[in-house]
C-alpha positions in Angstrom: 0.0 0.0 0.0 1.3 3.5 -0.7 1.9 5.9 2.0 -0.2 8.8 2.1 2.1 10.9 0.7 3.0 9.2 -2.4 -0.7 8.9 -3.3 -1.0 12.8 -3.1 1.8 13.3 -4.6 0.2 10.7 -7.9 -3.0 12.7 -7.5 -1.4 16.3 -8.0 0.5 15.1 -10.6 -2.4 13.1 -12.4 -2.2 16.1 -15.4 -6.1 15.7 -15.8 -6.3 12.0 -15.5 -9.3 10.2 -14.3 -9.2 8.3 -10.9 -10.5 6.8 -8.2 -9.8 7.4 -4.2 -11.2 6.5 -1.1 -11.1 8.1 1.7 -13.0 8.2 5.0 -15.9 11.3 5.3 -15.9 13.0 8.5 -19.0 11.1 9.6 -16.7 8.2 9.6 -17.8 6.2 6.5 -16.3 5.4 3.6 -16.8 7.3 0.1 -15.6 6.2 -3.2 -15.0 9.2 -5.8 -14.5 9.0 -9.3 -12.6 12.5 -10.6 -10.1 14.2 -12.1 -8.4 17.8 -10.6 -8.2 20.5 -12.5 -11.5 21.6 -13.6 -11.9 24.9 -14.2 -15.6 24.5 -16.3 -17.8 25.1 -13.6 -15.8 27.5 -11.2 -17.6 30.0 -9.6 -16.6 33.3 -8.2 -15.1 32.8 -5.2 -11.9 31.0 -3.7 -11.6 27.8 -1.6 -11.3 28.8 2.3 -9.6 25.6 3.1 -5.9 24.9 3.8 -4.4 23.2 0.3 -1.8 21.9 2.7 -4.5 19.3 4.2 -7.1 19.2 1.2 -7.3 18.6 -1.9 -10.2 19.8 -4.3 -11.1 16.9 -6.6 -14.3 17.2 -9.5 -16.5 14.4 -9.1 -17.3 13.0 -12.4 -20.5 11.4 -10.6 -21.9 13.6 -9.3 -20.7 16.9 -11.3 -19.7 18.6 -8.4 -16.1 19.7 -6.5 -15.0 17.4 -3.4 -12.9 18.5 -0.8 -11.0 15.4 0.4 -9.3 15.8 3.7 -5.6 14.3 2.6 -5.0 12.5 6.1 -8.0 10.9 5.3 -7.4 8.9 2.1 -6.9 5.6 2.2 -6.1 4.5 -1.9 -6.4 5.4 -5.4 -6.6 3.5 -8.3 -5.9 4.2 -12.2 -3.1 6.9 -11.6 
């Protein structure tokens, strides 16, 4: 299993790729997302108030939406 740190590091480097990472929600369950980073298509006016040192913002493909996933929290990716 990679350490957290190398999967981050896959993830900021994905260069648009589609993936998939779990990671644990702050209720404590499990949540599957299927993404990519770097969409800009539906950005809004406005800035992201959270620390990119513990999160990173991730486009759900699913549900068309952007995903902040705590960093501590994820647990693997796959296709990257």
């Amino acid at each position: 299993m990679d350490s957290i740190t190398a999967m981050v590091s896959k993830i900021l480097n994905s260069k648009g790729r589609i993936f998939t990472v779990s990671f644990i929600k702050k209720d404590g369950s499990i949540r599957v997302l299927n993404g990519r980073i770097g969409v800009k298509k539906y950005l809004k006016n406005g800035d992201s108030t959270l620390n990119p040192n513990e999160y990173i913002t991730i486009y759900d493909l699913k549900n068309k939406g952007y995903r902040e996933v705590n960093i501590s929290t994820i647990i693997s990716i796959k296709g990257l």
